[in-house]
VEXDREN-2710 file (C-alpha; in Angstrom, 1 decimal):
% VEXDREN-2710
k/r/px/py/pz
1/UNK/31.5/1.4/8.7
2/UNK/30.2/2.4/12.2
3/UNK/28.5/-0.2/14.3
4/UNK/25.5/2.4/14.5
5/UNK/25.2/2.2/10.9
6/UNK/25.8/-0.9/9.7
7/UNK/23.8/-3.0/13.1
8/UNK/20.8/-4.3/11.3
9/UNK/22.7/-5.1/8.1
10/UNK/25.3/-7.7/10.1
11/UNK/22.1/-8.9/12.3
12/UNK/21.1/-10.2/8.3
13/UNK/23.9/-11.4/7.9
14/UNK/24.4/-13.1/10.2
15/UNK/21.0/-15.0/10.3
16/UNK/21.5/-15.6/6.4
17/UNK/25.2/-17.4/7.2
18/UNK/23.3/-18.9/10.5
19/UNK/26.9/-17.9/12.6
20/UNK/26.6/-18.0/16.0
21/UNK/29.5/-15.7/17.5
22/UNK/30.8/-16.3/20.9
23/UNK/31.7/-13.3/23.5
24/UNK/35.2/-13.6/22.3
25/UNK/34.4/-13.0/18.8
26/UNK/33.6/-9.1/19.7
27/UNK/35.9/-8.6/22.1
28/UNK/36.6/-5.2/20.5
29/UNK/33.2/-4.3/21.8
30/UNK/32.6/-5.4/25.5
31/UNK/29.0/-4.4/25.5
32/UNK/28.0/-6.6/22.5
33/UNK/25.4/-9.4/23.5
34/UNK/24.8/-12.5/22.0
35/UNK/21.7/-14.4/22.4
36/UNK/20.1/-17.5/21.1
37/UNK/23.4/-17.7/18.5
38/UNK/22.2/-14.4/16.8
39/UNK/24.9/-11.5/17.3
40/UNK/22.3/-8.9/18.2
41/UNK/24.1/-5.8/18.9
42/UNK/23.6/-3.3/22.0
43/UNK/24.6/0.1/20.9
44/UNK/25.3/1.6/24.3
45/UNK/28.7/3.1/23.7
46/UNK/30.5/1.0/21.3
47/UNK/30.8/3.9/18.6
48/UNK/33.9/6.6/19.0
49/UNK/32.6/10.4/19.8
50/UNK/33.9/11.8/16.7
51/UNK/31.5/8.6/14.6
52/UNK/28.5/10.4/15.8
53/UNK/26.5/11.6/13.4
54/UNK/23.3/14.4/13.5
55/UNK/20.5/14.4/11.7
56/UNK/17.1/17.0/11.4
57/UNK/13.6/16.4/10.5
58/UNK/13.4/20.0/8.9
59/UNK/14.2/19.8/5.2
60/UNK/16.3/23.3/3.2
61/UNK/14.4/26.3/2.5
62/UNK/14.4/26.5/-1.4
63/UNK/13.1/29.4/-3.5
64/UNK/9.8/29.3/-5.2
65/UNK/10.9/28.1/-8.5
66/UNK/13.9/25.9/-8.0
67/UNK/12.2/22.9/-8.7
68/UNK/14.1/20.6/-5.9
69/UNK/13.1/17.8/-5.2
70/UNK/13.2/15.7/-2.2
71/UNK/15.7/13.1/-1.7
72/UNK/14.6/9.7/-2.5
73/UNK/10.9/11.0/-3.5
74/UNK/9.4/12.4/-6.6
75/UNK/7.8/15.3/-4.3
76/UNK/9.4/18.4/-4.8
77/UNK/10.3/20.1/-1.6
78/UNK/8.0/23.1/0.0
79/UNK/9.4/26.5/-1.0
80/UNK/9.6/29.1/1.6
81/UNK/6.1/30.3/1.0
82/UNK/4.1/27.4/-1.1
83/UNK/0.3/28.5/-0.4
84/UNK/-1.9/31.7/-0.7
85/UNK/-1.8/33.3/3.1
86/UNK/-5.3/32.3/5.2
87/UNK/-6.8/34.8/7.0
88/UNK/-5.6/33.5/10.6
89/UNK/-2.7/32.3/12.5
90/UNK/-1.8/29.0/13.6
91/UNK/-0.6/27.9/17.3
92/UNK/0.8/25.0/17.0
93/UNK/1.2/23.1/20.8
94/UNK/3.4/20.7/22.0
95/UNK/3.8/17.4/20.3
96/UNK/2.8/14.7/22.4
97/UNK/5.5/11.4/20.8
98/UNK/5.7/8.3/22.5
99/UNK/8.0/7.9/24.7
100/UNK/10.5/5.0/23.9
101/UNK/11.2/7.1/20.5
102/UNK/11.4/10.4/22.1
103/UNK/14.7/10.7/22.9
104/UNK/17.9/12.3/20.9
105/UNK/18.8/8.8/19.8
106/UNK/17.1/7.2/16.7
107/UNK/15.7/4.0/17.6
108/UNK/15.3/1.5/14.5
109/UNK/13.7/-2.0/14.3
110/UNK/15.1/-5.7/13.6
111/UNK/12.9/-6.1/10.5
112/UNK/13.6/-9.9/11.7
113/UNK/12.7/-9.6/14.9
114/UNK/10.6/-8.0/17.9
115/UNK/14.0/-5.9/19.1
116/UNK/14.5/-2.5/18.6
117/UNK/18.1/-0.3/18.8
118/UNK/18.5/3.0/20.4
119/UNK/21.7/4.5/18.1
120/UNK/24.4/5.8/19.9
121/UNK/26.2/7.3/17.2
122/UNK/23.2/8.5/15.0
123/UNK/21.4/11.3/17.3
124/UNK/18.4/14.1/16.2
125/UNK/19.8/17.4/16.9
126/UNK/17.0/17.5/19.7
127/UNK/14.8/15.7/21.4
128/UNK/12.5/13.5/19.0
129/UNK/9.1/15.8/20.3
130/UNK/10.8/19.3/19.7
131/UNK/12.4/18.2/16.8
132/UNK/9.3/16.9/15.2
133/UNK/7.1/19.9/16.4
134/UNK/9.7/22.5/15.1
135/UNK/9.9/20.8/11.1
136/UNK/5.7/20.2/11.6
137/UNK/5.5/23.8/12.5
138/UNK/7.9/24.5/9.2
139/UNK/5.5/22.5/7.1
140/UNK/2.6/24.3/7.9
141/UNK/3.2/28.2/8.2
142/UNK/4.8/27.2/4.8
143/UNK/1.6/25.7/3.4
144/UNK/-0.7/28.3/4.8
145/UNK/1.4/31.4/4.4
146/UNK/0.6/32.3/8.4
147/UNK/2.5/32.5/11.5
148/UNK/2.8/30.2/14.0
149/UNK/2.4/31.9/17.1
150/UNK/2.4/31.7/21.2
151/UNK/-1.2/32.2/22.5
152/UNK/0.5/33.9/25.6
153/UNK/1.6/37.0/23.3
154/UNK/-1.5/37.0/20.8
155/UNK/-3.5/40.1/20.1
156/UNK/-6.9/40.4/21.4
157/UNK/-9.1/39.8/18.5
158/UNK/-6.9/37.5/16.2
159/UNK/-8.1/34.7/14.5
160/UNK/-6.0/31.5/15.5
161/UNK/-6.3/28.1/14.7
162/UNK/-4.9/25.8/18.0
163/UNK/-2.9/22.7/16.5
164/UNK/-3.3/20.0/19.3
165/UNK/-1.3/16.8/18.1
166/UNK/-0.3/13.2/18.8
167/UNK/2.3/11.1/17.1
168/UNK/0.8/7.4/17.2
169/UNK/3.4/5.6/16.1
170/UNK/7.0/6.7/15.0
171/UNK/8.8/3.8/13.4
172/UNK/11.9/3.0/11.3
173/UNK/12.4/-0.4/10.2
174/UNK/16.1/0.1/9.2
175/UNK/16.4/-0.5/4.8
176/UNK/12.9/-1.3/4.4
177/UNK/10.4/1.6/5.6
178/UNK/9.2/4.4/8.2
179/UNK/5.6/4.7/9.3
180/UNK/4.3/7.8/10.9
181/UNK/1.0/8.0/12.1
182/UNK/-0.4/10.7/13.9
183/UNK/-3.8/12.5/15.1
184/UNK/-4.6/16.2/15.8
185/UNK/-7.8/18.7/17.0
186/UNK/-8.0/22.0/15.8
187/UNK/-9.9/24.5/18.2
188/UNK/-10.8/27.6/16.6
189/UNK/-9.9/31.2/18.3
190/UNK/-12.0/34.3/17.4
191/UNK/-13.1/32.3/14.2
192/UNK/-16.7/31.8/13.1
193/UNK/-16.7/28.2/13.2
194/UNK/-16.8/27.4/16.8
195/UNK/-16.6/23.8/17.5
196/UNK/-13.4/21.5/17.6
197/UNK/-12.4/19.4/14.6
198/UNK/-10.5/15.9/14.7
199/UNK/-8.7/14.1/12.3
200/UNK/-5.7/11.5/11.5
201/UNK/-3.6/10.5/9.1
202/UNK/-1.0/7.3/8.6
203/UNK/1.5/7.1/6.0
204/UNK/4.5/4.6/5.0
205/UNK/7.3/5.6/3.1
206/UNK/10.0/2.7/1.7
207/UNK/13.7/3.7/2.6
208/UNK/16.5/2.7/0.8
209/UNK/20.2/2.1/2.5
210/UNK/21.5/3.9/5.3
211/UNK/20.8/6.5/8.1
212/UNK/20.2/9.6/5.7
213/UNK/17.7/7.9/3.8
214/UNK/16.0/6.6/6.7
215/UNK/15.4/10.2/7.8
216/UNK/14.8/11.1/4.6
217/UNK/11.9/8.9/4.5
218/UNK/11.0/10.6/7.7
219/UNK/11.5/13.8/6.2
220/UNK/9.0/12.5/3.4
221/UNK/6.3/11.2/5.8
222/UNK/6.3/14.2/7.5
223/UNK/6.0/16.2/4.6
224/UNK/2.7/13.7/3.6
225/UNK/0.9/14.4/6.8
226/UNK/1.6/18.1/7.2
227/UNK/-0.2/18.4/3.6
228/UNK/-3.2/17.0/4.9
229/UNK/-3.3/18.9/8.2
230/UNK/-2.6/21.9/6.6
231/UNK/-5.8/21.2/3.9
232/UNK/-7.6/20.2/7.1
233/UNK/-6.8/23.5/8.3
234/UNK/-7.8/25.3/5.5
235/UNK/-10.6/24.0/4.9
236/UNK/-12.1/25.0/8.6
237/UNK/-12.2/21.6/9.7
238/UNK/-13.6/19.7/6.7
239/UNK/-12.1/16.3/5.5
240/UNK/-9.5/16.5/3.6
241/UNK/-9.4/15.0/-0.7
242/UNK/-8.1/11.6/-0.7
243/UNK/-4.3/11.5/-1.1
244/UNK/-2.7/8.8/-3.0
245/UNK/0.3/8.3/-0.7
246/UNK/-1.9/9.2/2.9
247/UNK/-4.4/7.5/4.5
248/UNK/-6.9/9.9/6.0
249/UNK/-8.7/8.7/9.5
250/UNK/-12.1/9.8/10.9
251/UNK/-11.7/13.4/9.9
252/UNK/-15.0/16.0/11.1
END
């Protein structure tokens, strides 16, 4: 198994057996560090070119009535159009993400430990911020049937919603769970309701083994919070129903 794939699960393993490995031990891997008799692993190269591995935010279009469901969730996934169309356009701007997960590595946690592991051989196919704006964007011109559009090229007149948004906290704590939680203000364009609107949203998702379901859980949580927005949306700025699986934050 790659060392990108498999790094949390030997870390324990390795605390379970209470093994303390000496330099030598991972020879085959100079850039391995030991410390404090734990074999924690530094992923800075170890992994072959052809081991890497690519991975997307943005789940498959699927037909209206295909009934898919999402991997390793009981939501079915989004078909191309989901929602009756709204009578504006969205403009969704860039996602602001912080920045020691914004990067085309994925970065997990030591569920064990304070550390965390930028994955050499387990990359988004961009950069974390335009890779989580482009499947957000996805989400929501699905939900509302609209466009997502540049303000630069609008027509003069059209209704737009602005989409300004923050991701909070972007975390995957490798075979356990991701947490995503984000905030956003809508400004309203050539819309009778003038003033800006704020809300947030946090959501956990529990991940079972491996890189694909860890971004599938990301996939999920995604999924969770883009609901919500796109209600939020909808509804002009008024706070969104209670969801089951989302908690809602300060939303007016």
């Amino acid at each position: 198994m790659m060392i990108a794939l498999s790094v949390l699960r030997l870390l324990k393993r390795f605390r379970r057996n209470a093994v303390s490995r000496s330099p030598g031990a991972v020879a085959s891997c100079p850039k391995m560090v030991v410390v404090a008799g734990v074999a924690t692993l530094a992923l800075v190269g170890c992994a072959s070119p052809d081991a890497t591995r690519y991975y997307t935010l943005q789940e498959p279009l699927v037909s209206s009535d295909s009934g898919s469901v999402r991997p390793g969730s009981s939501t079915p996934v989004d078909p191309v159009v989901s929602g009756a169309a709204v009578p504006f356009l969205i403009s969704l701007q860039p996602v602001v993400v912080p920045e020691q997960v914004d990067r085309l590595q994925i970065v997990v946690t030591d569920p064990g430990s304070t550390q965390v592991y930028p994955l050499e051989s387990s990359l988004w196919v961009a950069p974390l911020s335009r890779e989580f704006r482009a499947a957000l964007s996805a989400h929501l011109q699905k939900q509302l049937n609209t466009l997502d559009v540049d303000l630069m090229q609008l027509p003069q007149g059209q209704s737009v919603w602005k989409i300004m948004s923050a991701v909070q906290r972007f975390e995957s704590v490798y075979e356990q769970q991701v947490v995503l939680e984000m905030t956003w203000t809508l400004e309203s364009l050539n819309l009778k309701t003038e003033q800006s609107r704020v809300c947030g949203a946090r959501t956990v998702v529990r991940v079972g083994n491996g890189m694909s379901a860890l971004v599938q859980g990301h996939q999920e949580a995604l999924h969770r919070v883009a609901r919500v927005m796109a209600a939020h949306i909808r509804s002009a700025g008024q706070k969104p129903a209670d969801q089951p699986d989302v908690e809602i934050k300060a939303c007016r």
